[in-house]
Structure formats: structure tokens, C-alpha cells
C-alpha positions in Angstrom: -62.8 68.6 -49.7 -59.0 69.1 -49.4 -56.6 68.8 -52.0 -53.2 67.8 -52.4 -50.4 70.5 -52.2 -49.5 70.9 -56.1 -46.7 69.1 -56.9 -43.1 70.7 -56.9 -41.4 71.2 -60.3 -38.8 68.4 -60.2 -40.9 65.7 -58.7 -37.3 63.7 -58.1 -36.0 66.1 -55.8 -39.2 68.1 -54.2 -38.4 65.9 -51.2 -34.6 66.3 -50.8 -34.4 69.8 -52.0 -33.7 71.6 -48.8 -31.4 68.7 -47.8 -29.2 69.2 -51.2 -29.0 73.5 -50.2 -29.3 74.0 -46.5 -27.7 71.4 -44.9 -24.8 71.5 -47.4 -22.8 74.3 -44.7 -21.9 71.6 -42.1 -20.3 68.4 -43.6 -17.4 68.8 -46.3 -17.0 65.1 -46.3 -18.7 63.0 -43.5 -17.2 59.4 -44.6 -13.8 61.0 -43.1 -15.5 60.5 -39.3 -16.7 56.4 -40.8 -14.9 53.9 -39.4 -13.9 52.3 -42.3 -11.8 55.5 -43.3 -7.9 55.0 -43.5 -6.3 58.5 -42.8 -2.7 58.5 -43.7 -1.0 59.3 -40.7 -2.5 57.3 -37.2 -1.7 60.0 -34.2 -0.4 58.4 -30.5 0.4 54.8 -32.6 3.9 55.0 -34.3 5.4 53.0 -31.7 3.4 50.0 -32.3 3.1 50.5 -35.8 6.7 50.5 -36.0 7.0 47.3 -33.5 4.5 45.5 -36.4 6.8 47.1 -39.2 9.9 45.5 -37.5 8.2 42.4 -37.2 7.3 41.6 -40.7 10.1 43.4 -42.1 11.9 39.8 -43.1 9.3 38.9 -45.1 10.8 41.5 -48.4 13.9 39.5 -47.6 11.8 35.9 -48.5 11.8 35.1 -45.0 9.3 33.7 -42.4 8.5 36.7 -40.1 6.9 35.5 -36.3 3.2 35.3 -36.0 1.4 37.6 -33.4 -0.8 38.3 -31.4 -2.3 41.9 -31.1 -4.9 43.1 -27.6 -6.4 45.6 -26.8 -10.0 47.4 -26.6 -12.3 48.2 -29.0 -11.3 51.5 -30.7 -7.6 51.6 -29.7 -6.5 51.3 -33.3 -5.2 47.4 -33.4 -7.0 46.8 -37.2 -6.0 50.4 -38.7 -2.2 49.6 -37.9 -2.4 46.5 -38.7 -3.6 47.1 -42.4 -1.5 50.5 -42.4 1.4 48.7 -42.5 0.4 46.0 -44.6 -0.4 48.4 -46.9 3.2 49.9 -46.7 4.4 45.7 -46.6 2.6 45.4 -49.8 3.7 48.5 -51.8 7.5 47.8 -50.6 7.6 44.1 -51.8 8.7 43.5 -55.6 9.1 40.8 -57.8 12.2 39.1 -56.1 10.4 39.2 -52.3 6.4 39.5 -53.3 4.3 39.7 -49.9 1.0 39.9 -49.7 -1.6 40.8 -46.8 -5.1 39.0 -46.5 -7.6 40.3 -44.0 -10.4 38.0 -42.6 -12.9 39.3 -40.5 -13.5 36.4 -38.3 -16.5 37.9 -36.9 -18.6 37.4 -40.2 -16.1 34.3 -41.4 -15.8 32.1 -38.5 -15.4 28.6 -39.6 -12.4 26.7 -40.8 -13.3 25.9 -44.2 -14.7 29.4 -44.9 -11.4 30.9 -43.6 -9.0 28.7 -45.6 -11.7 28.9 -48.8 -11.7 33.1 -48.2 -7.7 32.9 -48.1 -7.8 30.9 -51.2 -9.9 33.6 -53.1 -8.1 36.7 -52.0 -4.6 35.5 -53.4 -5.9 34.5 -56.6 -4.6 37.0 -59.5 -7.2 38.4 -62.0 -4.8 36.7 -65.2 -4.9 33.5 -63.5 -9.0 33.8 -63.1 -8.9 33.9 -67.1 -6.5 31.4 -67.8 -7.3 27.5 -69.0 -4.7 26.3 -66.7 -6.0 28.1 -63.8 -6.0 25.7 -60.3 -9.5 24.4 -59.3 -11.6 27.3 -57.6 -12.3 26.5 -54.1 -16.2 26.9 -53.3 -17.2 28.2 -50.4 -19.6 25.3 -49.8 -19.2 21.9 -50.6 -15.6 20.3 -49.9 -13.9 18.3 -47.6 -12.2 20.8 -45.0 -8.8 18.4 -45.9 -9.3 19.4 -49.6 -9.8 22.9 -49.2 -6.3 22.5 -47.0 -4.5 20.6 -49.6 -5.5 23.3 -52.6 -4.4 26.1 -50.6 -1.2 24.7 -50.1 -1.1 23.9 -53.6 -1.6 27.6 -54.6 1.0 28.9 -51.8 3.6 26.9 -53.6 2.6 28.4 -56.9 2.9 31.5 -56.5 5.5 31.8 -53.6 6.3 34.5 -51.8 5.2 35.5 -47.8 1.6 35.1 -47.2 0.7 37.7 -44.1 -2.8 36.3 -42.9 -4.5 38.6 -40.2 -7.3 37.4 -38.3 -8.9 40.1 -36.7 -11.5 39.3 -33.7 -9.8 36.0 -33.7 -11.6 34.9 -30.3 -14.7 34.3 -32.5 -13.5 32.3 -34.3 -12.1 30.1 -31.5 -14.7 29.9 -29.8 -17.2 29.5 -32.4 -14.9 26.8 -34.3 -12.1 25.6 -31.9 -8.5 25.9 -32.4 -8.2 23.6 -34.9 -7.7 26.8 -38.3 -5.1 28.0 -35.8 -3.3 24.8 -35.8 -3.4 23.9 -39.3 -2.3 27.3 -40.4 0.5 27.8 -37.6 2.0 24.4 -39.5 1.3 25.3 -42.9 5.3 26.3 -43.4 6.2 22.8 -42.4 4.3 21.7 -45.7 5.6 24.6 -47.5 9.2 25.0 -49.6 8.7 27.9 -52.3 6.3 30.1 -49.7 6.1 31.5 -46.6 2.9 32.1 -44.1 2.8 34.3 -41.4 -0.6 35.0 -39.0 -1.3 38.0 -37.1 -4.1 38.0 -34.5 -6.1 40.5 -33.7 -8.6 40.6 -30.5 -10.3 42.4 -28.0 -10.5 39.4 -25.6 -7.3 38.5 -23.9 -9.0 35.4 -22.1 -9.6 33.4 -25.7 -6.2 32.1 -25.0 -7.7 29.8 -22.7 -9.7 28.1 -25.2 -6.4 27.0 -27.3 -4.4 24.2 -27.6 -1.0 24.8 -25.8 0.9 23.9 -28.3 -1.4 26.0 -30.7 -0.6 29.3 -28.5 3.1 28.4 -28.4 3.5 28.9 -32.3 0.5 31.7 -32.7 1.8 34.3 -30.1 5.6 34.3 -31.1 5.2 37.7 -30.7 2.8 39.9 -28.6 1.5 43.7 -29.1 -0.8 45.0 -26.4 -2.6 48.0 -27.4 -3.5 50.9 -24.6 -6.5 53.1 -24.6 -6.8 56.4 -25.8 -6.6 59.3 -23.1 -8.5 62.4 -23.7 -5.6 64.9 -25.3 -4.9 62.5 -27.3 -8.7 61.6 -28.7 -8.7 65.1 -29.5 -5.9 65.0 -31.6 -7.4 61.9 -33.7 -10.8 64.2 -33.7 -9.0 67.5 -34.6 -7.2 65.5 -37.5 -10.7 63.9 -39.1 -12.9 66.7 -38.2 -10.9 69.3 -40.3 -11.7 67.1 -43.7 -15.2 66.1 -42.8 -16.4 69.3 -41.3 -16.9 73.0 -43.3 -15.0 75.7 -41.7 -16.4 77.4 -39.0 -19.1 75.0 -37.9 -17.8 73.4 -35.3 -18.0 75.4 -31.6 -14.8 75.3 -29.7 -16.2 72.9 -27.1 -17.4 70.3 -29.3 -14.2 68.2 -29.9 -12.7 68.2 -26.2 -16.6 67.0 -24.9 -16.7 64.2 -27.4 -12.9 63.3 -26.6 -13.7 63.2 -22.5 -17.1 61.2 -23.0 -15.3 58.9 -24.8 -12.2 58.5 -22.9 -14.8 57.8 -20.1 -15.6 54.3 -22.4 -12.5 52.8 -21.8 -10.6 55.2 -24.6 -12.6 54.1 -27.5 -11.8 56.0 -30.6 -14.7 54.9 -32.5 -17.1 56.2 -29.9 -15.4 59.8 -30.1 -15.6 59.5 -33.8 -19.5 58.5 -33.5 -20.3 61.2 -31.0 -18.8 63.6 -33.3 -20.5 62.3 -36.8 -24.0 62.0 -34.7 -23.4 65.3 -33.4 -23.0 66.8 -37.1 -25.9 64.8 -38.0 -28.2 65.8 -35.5 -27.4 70.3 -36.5 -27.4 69.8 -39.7 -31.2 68.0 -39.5 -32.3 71.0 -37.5 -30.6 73.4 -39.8 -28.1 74.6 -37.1 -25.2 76.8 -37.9 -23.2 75.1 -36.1 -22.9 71.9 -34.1 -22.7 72.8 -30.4 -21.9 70.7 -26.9 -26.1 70.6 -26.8 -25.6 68.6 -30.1 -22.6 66.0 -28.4 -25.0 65.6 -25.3 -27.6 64.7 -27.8 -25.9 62.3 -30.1 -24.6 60.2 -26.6 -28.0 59.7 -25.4 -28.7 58.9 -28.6 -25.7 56.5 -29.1 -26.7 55.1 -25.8 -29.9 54.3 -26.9 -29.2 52.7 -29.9 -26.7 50.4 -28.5 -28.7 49.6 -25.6 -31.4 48.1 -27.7 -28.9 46.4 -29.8 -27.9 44.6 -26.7 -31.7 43.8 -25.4 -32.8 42.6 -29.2 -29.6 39.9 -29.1 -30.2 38.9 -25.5 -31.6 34.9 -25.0 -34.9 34.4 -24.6 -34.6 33.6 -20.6 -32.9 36.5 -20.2 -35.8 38.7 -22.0 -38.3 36.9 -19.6 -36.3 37.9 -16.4 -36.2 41.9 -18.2 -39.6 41.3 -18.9 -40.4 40.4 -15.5 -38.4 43.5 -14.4 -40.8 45.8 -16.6 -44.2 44.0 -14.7 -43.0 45.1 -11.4 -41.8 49.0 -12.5 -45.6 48.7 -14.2 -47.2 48.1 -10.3 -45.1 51.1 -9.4 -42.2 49.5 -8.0 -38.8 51.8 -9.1 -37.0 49.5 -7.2 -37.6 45.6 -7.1 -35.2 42.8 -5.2 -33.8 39.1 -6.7 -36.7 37.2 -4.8 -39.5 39.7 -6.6 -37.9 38.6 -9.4 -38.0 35.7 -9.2 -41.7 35.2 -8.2 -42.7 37.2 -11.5 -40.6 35.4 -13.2 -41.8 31.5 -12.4 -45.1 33.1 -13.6 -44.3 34.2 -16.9 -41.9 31.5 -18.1 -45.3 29.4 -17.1 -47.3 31.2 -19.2 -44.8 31.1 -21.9 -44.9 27.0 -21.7 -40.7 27.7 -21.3 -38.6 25.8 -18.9 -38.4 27.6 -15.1 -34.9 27.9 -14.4 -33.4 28.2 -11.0 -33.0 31.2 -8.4 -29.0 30.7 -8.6 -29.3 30.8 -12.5 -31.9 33.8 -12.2 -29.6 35.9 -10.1 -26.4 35.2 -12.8 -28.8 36.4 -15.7 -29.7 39.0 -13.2 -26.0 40.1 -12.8 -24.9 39.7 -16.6 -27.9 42.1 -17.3 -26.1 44.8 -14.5 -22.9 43.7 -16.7 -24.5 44.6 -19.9 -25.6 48.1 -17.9 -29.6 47.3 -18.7 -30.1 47.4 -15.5 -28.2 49.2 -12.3 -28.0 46.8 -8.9 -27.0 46.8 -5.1 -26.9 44.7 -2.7 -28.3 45.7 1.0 -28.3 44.4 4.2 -31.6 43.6 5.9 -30.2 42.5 9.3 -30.8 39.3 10.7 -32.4 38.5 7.1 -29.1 38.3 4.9 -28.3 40.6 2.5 -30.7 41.0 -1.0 -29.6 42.4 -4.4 -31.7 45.3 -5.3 -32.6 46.3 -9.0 -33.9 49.2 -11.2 -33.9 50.9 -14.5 -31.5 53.5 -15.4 -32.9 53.9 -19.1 -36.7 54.4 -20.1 -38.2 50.9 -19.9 -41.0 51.5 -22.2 -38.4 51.4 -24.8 -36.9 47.9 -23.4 -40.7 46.0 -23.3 -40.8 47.5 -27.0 -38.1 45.5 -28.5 -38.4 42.8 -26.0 -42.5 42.2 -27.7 -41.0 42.3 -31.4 -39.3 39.1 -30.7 -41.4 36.0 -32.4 -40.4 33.8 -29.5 -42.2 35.9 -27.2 -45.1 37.0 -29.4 -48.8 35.7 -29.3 -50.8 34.8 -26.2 -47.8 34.9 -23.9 -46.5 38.5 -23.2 -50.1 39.8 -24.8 -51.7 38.8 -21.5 -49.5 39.9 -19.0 -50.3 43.3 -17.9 -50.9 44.9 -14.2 -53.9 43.3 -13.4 -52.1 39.8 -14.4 -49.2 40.1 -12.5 -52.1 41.4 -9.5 -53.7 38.7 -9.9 -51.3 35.8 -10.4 -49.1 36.7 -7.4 -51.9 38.3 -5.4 -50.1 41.5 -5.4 
């Protein structure tokens, strides 16, 4: 009969012991390399920091400043500028020109009332909370969107001032919502006398434009900052900046930061991804008690990143796109690396069956088929077979085991459906 191992000293930290000692030699301060941190100087972005500083600058005179619109990719820096120097707006302002800044995150608060509610919230003052004469709290449920409108207004005029208002991912909220918060909020100074309101946009998508109202994207891009990808030298330098507060000395090989920076200015400049590859990296030596973190740890941590993302994106995928994957996944199972549209297709009439779902066309097949080579679940090509046309061919570039896995943990797809459909299914359904 075995027994349990006899129980460590300090019962509370038995467990994380070697975690609190070893690993202590790598990190000095790992939420430096978060993307939430806010260093104080941004490397390669004075010139548009100082193109939104000169922008906004008549606001501390008590004047309207243009709105504008900011582009650019993911990672290029748009939102740490922007609340850089709103930051710097905010502790320049005094009593005779008060501004404030108000950040909404469209992605999480993408409806009108919710936006003009949030606004609402965020400018109220902590004496005016605890004072009887304080003005009606907007909820974030439960009113008419006109009243919610009217009581902002109310509290603009109260408490005067310039109102900065950035909107960052703004093409969610248009195209979840419509233009219509745009257009009430690019005419709020008509309604105002004693306060001022100025928007600043922030997206990754310059196409959104095409879902507004002309004379909405008249008054909203007054102004417009385009924001250009990192290049390598110049990842490094944001990388040698964070790593040398989040990172003990003498832990990181020479290699490490330059790798990191070129893989990531492979992604379309992404200074997030370079900061992730770097973190992950740390992560990944200090769990196997490395001394240092080395290239093998970067190489790591990106097939790792690339992992993790990839299932993100198969987890949020619609369900007919799922069955066309799955479908995919059926014919590598028969030993086929390398399938065509038509194949496809076939599997696919048969599974969506089985599934009781609605068969959709080939045309509509082949576009989930080429927004899944978008996504880069799947690598494609089209060939030429003579006198037969041409035909798209397909295969996987990542391990598809790990695809089926998160494709069967959806409940849509659960139960007698994908349960059945093995080799000898498919062999038998399309007489293989």
C-alpha cells in the first residue's frame, strides 16, 4: 500500500516554493512587456504624437479642437499616443481651461446608449456623487436613448470645459450600431454654449468609412493621422526599452531581441506581437529553470503564439464554416494531405445532412473556403487540369488534430452529429 509523500512544512506554499526561489533570476518586472503598460517615452512616434498634441492644443485655450480620425494596424501605437497625450492634455489644463479625456473601448461598448451612458459616468466628479443636488445618474439599462442624450448634454453644460471623447476600434461600433452615436456626438456643440466636445477615432479598418453617413464622415475626420508599421530597428528599440525594466540583468542572450523584432516585423510591424514573443519567451526559461532565455526560447513562444491564436480564430468561426474545416479534417483522416473544392464539397453535403443544417451552395462553399485561406487555417492553390478548368487545391499547414479538437467542443456540433463521422463514415457515405 502506498502512501502519500508527507506533507511540506508550509502547506500554503509547498506547491509554489520553487516558483517563489528559482525562477525569481529572469523577470524583474514582467507587467513592463503587458500591453496595458504606459512607458513614458514612446520611441519612432513623436511626430504623430506631436501632430495629436497640436491638434487638441486649443482646447486649454476653451476652444473646440477638430475631431479625428487615427489608422493604422494593430500594434503600431495609435491608442498609447492617443492616451499619452491626453494624459499630458489633462495635467496641462487648470481651472480657467479644464479638459478632460474619456476613453471608450468600442469593442466591449458598442451600442449608442451604452457609449453616451459610459461618457456620462466617466465625467462625473466623486463630490458631485455625494452631493443631494447631484444630476440623475444615467443607468446603463433602462432609458430612452433620447434621454440618455438630453442628460448628457445637461451635465456638459454643467460643468464646462472641452470634453475629448476617443473611440478607439471605432469600426465596431459602426458596424455593430450604425452611424447614428457618430452623428449625434459630431452635433453635440451645436446644442452646447458653456462646453466644448471633441472625438477622436481610433481604428484599424480604414474601409468602416464606407458604412457612414457622408455628412457624418465630413464632421468626424476633420482631421486625419495615419499610423505606419514598425520596421525591425526600430521594434528593437521599443523591446531594448521594456526589456531592460522587466528583465534581470544578464538573462537575456544577445540574439533574443533582434529575432523577436524581425518575426514581428514579418506581421505587418506589430509591436504587441514583438512584446508577446518576448514575454512568452521569458515565460517559457524561466518554467524550465533556464539561465537565460535564448533564440530556442523566441522560436518556442511563436509556435506557441501561433497556436494559441489559431484556435482563437477556429473556436469564433460560424458554424458552416466549422462544418466545411470539419470536412477538411475527414478527408486528411482517409489520407488525403491534399484535397480540391469539389472534394470538399462532396464531404461537406454529407455532413451538414447529418447535422439536420441547411446545405449551402458550391459558390458559397468556395468563399468560406477562401476566407479560411484568409484567416491562414488553411494554405490553397489553384492548378490547372487542362482541358478540365482550373481547381483550387487545399491543405493543412498546422496540426489538424488540434483544429477537430476545438471544432467538437462547440455545443452546436456536439451529440450524434460529428460523434459518427469517422473514416469508415465518410467510406461509406461517399463510397470512397
Amino acid at each position: 500500500m502506498t502512501q502519500d509523500p508527507p506533507p511540506s512544512e508550509n502547506p500554503s506554499l509547498g506547491l509554489f516554493k520553487k516558483y517563489l526561489t528559482e525562477h525569481a533570476r529572469i523577470f524583474r518586472n514582467r507587467e513592463v512587456l503587458r500591453h496595458s503598460y504606459r512607458p513614458q517615452i514612446l520611441p519612432h512616434r513623436m511626430p504623430q504624437i506631436n501632430e495629436i498634441a497640436s491638434i487638441l492644443a486649443p482646447s486649454l485655450r476653451n476652444e473646440t479642437p477638430s475631431n479625428i480620425l487615427i489608422y493604422g494596424k494593430t500594434g503600431t501605437g495609435k491608442t498609447a499616443c492617443v492616451r499619452y497625450v491626453g494624459s499630458e492634455l489633462e495635467s496641462a489644463s487648470n481651472q480657467t481651461s479644464l479638459c478632460t479625456v474619456v476613453h471608450i473601448n468600442c469593442e466591449v461598448i458598442d451600442t449608442q446608449y451604452r457609449v453616451l451612458a459610459q461618457i456620462a459616468k466617466d465625467i462625473e466628479h466623486p463630490e458631485e456623487i455625494s452631493s443631494d443636488k447631484l444630476r440623475p445618474h444615467i443607468p446603463m439599462t433602462g432609458w430612452p436613448t433620447d434621454q440618455v442624450y438630453l442628460e448628457l448634454k445637461n451635465q456638459l453644460e454643467a460643468r464646462g470645459g472641452v470634453l475629448v471623447i476617443v473611440l478607439d476600434e471605432i469600426d465596431k461600433l459602426v458596424k455593430k450600431s450604425g452611424d447614428d452615436t457618430l452623428y449625434n456626438l459630431t452635433r453635440i456643440n451645436s446644442d452646447l454654449k458653456a462646453s466644448k466636445v471633441c472625438i477622436i477615432g481610433i481604428s484599424n479598418d480604414l474601409s468602416f468609412k464606407d458604412f457612414l453617413d457622408p455628412r457624418v464622415l465630413s464632421s468626424l475626420s476633420e482631421e486625419e493621422i495615419v499610423f505606419p508599421p514598425y520596421n525591425a530597428p526600430q521594434l528593437c528599440d521599443i523591446l531594448l526599452q521594456r526589456a531592460e525594466g522587466a528583465f534581470m540583468e544578464n538573462t537575456l542572450d544577445e540574439g533574443v531581441i533582434p529575432l523577436c523584432a524581425a518575426l514581428a516585423a514579418q506581421e505587418h510591424g506589430d509591436a504587441r506581437r514583438a512584446l508577446d514573443l518576448l514575454r512568452i519567451s521569458g515565460e517559457l526559461a524561466e518554467r524550465e529553470s533556464a539561465q537565460e532565455v535564448g533564440e530556442r526560447h523566441v522560436k518556442l513562444a511563436q509556435a506557441k503564439i501561433e497556436t494559441d491564436s489559431m484556435i482563437e480564430c477556429i473556436s469564433t468561426l460560424p458554424t458552416q464554416s466549422k462544418v466545411v474545416l470539419y470536412s477538411m479534417i475527414l478527408l486528411e483522416q482517409l489520407g488525403q494531405a491534399i484535397f480540391t473544392s469539389g472534394e470538399v464539397c462532396r464531404v461537406y453535403q454529407e455532413v451538414a445532412a447529418a447535422l439536420e443544417l441547411d446545405v449551402l451552395t458550391n459558390r458559397r462553399i468556395t468563399d468560406l473556403i477562401s476566407e479560411l485561406n484568409m484567416l491562414g487555417v488553411i494554405n490553397t492553390r489553384v492548378v490547372s487540369r487542362g482541358r478540365y478548368g482550373r481547381t483550387k487545391e487545399m491543405w493543412f499547414d498546422a496540426n489538424s488534430g488540434k483544429i477537430q479538437e476545438v471544432i467538437t467542443k462547440d455545443p452546436r456540433l456536439t451529440g450524434q452529429g460529428l460523434a459518427q463521422m469517422d473514416k469508415t463514415w465518410v467510406k461509406k457515405t461517399l463510397r470512397w
